[in-house]
VOFIMI-472714 format. One record per residue (C-alpha): residue in three letters; x, y, z. Coordinates in pm, 1 decimal, decimal comma. Example, Ala and Ser with C-alpha at 12.3 -4.5 7.8 and 13.67 -1.06 7.14 Angstrom:
BEGIN
REC res       c1       c2       c3
REC ALA   1230,0   -450,0    780,0
REC SER   1367,0   -106,0    714,0
END
This chain:
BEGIN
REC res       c1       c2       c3
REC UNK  11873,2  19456,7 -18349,0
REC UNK  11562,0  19254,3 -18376,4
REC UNK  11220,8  19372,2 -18254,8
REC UNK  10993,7  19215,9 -18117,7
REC UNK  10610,5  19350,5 -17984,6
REC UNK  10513,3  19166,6 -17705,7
REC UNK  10110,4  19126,8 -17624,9
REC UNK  10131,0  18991,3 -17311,9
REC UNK   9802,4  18791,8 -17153,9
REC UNK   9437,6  18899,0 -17061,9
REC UNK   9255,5  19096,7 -16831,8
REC UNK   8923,1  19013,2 -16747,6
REC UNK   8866,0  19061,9 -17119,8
REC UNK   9055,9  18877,6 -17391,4
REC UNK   9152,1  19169,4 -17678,1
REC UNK   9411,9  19036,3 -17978,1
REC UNK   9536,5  19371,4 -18147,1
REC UNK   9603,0  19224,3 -18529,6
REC UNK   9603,2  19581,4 -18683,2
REC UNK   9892,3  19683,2 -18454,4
REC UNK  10037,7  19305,1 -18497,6
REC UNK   9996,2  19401,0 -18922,7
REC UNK  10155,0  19665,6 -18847,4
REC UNK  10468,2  19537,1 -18678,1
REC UNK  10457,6  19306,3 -18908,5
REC UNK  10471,2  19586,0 -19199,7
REC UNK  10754,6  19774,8 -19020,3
REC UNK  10993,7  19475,4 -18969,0
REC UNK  10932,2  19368,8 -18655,2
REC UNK  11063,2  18989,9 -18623,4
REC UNK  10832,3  18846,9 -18345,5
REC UNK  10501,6  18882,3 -18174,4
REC UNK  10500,4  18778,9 -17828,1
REC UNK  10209,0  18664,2 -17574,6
REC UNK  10229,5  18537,7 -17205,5
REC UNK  10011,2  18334,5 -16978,5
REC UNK   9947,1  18354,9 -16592,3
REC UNK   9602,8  18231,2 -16465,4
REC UNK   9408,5  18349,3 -16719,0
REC UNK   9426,4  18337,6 -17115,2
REC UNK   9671,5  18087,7 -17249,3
REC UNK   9985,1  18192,8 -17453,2
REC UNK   9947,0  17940,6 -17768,2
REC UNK   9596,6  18011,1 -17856,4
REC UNK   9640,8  18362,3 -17910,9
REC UNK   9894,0  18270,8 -18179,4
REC UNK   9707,0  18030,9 -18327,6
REC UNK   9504,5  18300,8 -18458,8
REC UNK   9752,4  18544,5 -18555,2
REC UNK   9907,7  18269,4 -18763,5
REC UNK   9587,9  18322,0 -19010,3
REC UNK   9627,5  18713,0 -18984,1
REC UNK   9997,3  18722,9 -19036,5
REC UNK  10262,2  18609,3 -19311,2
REC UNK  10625,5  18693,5 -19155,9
REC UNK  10644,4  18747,4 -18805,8
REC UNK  10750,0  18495,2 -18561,0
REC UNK  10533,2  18343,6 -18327,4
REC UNK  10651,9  18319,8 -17983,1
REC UNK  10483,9  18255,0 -17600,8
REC UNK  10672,3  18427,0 -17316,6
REC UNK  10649,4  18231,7 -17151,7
REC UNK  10421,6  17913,6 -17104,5
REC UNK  10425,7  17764,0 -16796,9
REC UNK  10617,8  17459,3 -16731,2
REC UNK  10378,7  17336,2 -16495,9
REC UNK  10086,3  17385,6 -16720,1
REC UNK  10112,9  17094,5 -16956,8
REC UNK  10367,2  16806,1 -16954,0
REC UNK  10684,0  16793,5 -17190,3
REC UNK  10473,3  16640,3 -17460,4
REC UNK  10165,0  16804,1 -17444,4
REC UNK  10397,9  17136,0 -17501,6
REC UNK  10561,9  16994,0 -17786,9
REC UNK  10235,5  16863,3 -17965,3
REC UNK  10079,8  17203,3 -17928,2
REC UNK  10376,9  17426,5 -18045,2
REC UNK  10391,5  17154,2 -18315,7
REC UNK  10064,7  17209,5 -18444,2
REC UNK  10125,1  17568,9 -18413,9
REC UNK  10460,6  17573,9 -18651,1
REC UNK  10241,8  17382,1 -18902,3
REC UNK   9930,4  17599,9 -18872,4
REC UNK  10199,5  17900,8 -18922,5
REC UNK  10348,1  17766,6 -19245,4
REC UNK  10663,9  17665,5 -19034,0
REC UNK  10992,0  17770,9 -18961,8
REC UNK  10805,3  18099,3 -18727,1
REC UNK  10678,9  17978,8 -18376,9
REC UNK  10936,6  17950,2 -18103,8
REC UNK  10812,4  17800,7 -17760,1
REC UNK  10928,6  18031,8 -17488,5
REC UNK  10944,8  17783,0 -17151,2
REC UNK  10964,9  17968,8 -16793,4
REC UNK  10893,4  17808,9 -16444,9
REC UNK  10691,2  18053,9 -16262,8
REC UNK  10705,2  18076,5 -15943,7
REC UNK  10590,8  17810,6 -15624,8
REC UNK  10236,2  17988,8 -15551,8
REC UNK  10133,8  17949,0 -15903,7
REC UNK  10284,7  17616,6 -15930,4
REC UNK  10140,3  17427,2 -15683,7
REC UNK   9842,0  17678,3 -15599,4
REC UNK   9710,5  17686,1 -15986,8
REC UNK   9831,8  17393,8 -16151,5
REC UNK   9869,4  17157,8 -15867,7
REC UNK  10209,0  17058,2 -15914,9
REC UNK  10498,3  17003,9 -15664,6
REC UNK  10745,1  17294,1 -15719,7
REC UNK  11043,3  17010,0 -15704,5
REC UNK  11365,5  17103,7 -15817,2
REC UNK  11321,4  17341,1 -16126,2
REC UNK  11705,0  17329,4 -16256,0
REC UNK  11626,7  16972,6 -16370,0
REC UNK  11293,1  17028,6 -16422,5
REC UNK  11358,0  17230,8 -16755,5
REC UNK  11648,1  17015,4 -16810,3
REC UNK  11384,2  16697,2 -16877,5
REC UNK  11173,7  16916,1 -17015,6
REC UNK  11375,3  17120,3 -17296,6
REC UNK  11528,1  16721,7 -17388,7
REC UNK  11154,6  16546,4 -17412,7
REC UNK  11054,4  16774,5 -17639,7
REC UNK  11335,8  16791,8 -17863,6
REC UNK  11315,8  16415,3 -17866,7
REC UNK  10952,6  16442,0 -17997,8
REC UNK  11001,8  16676,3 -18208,0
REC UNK  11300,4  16463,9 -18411,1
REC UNK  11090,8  16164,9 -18430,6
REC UNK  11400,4  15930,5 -18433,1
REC UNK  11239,2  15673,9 -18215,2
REC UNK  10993,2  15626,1 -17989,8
REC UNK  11088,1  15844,8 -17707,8
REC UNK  11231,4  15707,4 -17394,0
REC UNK  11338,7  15996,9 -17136,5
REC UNK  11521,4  15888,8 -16706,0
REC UNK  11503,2  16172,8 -16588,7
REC UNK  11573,4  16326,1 -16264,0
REC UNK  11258,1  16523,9 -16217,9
REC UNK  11024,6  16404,4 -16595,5
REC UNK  11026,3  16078,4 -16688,0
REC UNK  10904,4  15885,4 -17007,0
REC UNK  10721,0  15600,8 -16987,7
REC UNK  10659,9  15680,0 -16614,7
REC UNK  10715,1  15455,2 -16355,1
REC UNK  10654,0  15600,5 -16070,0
REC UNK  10363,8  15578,7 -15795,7
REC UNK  10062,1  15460,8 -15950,8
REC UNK  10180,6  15349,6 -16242,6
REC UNK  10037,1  15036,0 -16412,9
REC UNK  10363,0  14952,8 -16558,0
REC UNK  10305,5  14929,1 -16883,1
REC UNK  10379,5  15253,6 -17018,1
REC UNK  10454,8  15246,7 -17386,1
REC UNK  10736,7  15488,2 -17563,8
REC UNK  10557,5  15635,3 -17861,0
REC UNK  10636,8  15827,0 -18182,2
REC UNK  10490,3  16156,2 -18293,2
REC UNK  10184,0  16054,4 -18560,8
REC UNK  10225,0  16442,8 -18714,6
REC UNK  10591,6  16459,6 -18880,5
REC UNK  10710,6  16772,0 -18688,2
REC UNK  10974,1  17038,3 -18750,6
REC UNK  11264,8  16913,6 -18576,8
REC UNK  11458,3  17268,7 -18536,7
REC UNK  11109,3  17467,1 -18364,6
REC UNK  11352,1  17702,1 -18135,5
REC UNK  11360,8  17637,6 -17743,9
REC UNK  11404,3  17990,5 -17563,7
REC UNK  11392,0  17960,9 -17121,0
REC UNK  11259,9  18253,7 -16892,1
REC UNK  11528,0  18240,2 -16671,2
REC UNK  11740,6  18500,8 -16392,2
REC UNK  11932,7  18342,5 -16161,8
REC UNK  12276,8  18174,5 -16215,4
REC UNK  12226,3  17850,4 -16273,4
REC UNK  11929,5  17839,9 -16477,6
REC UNK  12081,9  18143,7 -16726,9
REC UNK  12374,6  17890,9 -16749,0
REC UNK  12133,3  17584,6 -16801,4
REC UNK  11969,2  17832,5 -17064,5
REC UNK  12253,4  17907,5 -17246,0
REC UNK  12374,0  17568,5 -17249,6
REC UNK  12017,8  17356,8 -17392,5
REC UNK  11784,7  17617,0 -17520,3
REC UNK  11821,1  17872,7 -17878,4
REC UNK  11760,9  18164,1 -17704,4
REC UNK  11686,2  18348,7 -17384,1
REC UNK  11424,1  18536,5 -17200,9
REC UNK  11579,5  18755,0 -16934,5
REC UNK  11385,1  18836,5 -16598,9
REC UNK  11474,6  19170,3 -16566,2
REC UNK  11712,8  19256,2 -16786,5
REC UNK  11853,7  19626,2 -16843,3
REC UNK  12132,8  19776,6 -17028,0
REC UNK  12336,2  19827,1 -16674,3
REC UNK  12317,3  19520,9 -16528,6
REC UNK  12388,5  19335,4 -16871,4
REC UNK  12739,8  19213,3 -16735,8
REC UNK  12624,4  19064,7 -16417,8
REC UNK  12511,6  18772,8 -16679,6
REC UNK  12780,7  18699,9 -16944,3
REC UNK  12976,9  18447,6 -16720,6
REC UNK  12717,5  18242,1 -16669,0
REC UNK  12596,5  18306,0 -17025,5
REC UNK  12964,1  18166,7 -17201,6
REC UNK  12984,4  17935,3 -16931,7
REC UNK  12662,1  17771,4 -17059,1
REC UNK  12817,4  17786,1 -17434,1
REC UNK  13100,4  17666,6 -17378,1
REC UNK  12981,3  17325,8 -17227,4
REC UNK  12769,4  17277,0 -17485,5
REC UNK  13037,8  17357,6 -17761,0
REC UNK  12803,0  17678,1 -17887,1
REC UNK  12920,3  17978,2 -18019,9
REC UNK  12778,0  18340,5 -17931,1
REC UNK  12568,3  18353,3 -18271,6
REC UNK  12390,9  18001,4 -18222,3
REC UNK  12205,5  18179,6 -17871,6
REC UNK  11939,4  18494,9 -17959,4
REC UNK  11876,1  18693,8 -17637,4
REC UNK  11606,9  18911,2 -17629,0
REC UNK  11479,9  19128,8 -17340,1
REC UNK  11158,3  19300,9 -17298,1
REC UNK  11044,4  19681,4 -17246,8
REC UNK  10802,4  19908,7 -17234,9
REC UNK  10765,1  20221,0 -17449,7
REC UNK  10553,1  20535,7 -17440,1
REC UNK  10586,2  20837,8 -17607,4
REC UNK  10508,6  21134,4 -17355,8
REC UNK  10616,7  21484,7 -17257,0
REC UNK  10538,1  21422,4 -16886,7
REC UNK  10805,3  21148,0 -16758,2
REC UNK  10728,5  21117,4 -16405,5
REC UNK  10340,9  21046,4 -16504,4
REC UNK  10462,8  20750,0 -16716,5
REC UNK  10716,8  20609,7 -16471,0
REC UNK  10401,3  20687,1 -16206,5
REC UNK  10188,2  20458,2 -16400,4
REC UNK  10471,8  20156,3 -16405,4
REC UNK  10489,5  20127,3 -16040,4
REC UNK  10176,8  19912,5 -15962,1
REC UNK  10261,3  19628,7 -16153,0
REC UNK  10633,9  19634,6 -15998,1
REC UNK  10514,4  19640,1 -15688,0
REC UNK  10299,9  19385,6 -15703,0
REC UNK  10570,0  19146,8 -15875,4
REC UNK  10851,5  19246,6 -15624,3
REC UNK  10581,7  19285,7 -15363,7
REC UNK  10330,0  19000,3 -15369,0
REC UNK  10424,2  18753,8 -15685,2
REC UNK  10530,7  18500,9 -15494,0
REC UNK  10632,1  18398,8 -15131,2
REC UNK  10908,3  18626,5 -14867,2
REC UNK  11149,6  18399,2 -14928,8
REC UNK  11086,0  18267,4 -15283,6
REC UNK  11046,8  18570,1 -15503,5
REC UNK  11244,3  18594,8 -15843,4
REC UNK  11161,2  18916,6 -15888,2
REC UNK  11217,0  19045,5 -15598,1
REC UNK  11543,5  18892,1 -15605,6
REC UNK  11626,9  19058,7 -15966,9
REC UNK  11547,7  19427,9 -15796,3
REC UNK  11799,9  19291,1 -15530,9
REC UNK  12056,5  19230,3 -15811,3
REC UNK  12049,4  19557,0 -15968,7
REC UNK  12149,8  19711,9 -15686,8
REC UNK  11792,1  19800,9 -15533,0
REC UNK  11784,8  19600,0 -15184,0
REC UNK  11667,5  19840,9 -14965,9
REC UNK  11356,2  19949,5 -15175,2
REC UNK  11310,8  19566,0 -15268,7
REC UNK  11272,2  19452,7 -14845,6
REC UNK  11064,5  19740,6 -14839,3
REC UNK  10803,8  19742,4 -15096,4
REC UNK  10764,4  19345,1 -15014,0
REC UNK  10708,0  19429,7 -14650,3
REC UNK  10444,3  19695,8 -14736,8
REC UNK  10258,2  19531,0 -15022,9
REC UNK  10280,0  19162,4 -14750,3
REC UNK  10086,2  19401,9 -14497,5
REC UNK   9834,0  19509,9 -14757,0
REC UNK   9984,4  19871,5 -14807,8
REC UNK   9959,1  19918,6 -15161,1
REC UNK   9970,2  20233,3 -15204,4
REC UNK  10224,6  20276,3 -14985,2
REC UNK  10407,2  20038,5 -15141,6
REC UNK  10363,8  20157,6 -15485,7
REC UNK  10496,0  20424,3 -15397,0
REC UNK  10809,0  20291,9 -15238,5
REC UNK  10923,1  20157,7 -15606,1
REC UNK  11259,7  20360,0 -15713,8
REC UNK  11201,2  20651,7 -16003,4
REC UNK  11543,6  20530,0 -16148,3
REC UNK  11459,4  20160,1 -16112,0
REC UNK  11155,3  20208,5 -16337,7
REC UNK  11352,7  20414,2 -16578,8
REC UNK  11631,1  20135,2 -16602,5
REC UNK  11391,6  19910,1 -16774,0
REC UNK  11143,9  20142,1 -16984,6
REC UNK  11193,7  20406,0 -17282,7
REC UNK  10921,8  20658,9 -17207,7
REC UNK  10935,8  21004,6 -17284,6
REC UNK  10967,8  21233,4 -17551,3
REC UNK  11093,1  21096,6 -17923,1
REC UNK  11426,5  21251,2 -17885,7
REC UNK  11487,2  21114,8 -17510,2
REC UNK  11345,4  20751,9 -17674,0
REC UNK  11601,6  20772,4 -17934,2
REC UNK  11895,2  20860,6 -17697,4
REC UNK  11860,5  20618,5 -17450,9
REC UNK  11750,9  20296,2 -17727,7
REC UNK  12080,7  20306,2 -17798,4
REC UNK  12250,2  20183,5 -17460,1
REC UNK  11990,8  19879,6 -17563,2
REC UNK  12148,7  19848,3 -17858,3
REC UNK  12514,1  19878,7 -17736,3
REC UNK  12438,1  19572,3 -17441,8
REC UNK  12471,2  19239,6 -17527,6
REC UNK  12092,1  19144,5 -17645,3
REC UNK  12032,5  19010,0 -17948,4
REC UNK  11666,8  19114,2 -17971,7
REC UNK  11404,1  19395,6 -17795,9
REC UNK  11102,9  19310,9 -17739,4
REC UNK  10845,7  19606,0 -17647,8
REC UNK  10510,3  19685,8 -17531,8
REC UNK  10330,0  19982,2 -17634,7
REC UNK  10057,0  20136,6 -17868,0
REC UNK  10067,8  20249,9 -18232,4
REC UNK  10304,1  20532,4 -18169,3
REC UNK  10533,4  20336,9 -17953,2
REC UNK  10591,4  20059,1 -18236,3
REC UNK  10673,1  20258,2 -18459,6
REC UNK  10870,7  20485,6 -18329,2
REC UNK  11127,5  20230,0 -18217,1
REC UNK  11068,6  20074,4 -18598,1
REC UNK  11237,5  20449,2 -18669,8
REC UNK  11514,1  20401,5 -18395,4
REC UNK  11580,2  20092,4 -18533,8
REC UNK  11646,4  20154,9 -18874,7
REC UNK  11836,8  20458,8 -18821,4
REC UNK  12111,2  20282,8 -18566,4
REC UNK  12155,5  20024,7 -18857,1
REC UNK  12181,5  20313,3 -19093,9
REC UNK  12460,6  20468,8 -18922,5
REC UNK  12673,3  20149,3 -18877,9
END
């Protein structure tokens, strides 16, 4: 399995660990990963880790698809591949949710199923430089003719001569877009994603190959979790809760929240109405502590070295082509350890 160390984005403070991205690097760790929200940016960060690194692939998880049209995403990845040496940034795409959308980046939410549809095929167009690119679209057009427009919008070619194979990977978790993933994009980005709930997606995942003639080794899936290496359990799972709650809880609208609707999926629909209705009447606490011991545990390895080991490899044994985790020093390598000793002992 390949690892991958994910950075996430900022607090109020932006902080780029190279030493620990060296040493994934060192151990064999295929990809760094960083995020954006409403703070930092995701591509910048790698940017600079393409100077401080020689292997390791580059990759955002996610940017935002409402943050920068098709072609402003594919000219900065671009420049990032070449900056890199090529051939090691892959450009992680996710939707985000409606409050972000429209509330941050001032965009109309529209319909996001063809949303990423336009904009996965722009940018594949400008990256392959075959012609000047001309995209009708349901939701992203190019030239675009709709209100306001001049009418005299002019298809255009890429000046820089880009790398026509930079990978396409979609954040994606319900059943259309994982289909839509599996069908356009190189890889995948799970919401949610743990060992027991890996069937509930491999329907939608071959029914995405199969219309798009793909076999299960062209498509990398890789899922994210976090790692610490502690004697007291319940403290770590203690210490997960707050940011679950406040992605079940208050990322995103009552009615329009992915994540609470991926709790609701893995069989958690009781504690999912629950913490949303606490954290909606400003009962954090409460609500923090209203987040499931087991549901925490689902999607974490935290514990001590042996328990790590022991349950890495129902991770390994799912259908995920990739981990990607967040942790400190002793965390990466630690699962560099697990790693190598499950391929050992194949």
């Amino acid at each position: 399995m390949k690892l991958g160390l994910m950075l996430g984005y900022s607090g109020a403070e932006l902080n780029i660990p190279v030493k620990l991205v060296q040493l994934a690097e060192q151990l064999g760790y295929d990809s760094v990963w960083t995020a954006e929200a409403y703070g930092s940016d995701a591509i910048t960060p790698l940017a600079y880790l393409a100077a401080r690194t020689e292997r390791i692939r580059l990759g955002t998880a996610v940017i935002q698809l409402a943050g920068r049209t098709p072609a402003n995403a594919a000219m900065a990845i671009a420049t990032l591949d070449k900056l890199a040496g090529g051939n090691r940034a892959i450009c992680g795409i996710g939707v985000s949710g409606p409050q972000i959308v429209e509330g941050w980046y001032g965009q109309p939410w529209g319909k996001p199923y063809y949303r990423l549809k336009d904009y996965v095929n722009i940018m594949k167009k400008i990256w392959a430089r075959e012609e000047p690119v001309i995209h009708e679209g349901r939701e992203i057009s190019l030239p675009y003719t709709g209100d306001g427009a001049l009418g005299i919008g002019k298809p255009l070619k890429s000046i820089l001569h880009m790398n026509p194979d930079i990978p396409i990977w979609l954040g994606t978790g319900m059943e259309s877009t994982v289909r839509l993933t599996a069908e356009i994009a190189d890889g995948w980005l799970p919401l949610g994603f743990v060992p027991e709930s890996a069937h509930l997606y491999d329907q939608w995942i071959n029914e995405g190959l199969a219309k798009a003639n793909k076999t299960p080794d062209q498509f990398e899936r890789q899922t994210m979790t976090h790692v610490q290496v502690t004697d007291d359990v319940q403290s770590a799972l203690d210490r997960m809760k707050p940011g679950i709650a406040l992605y079940v809880g208050g990322m995103g609208h009552k009615t329009k929240n992915f994540h609470n609707e991926m709790m609701v999926r893995r069989g958690f629909a009781d504690a999912a109405a629950r913490i949303q209705e606490l954290y909606l009447a400003k009962r954090k606490d409460e609500a923090i502590a209203a987040v499931p011991d087991e549901f925490v545990d689902q999607g974490a390895l935290v514990g001590p070295a042996d328990r790590i080991r022991k349950r890495f490899a129902a991770w390994e044994n799912c259908s995920i082509t990739g981990l990607t985790i967040s942790g400190n020093e002793q965390a990466v390598r630690l699962m560099a350890e697990c790693a190598r000793l499950n391929f050992e002992s194949r």
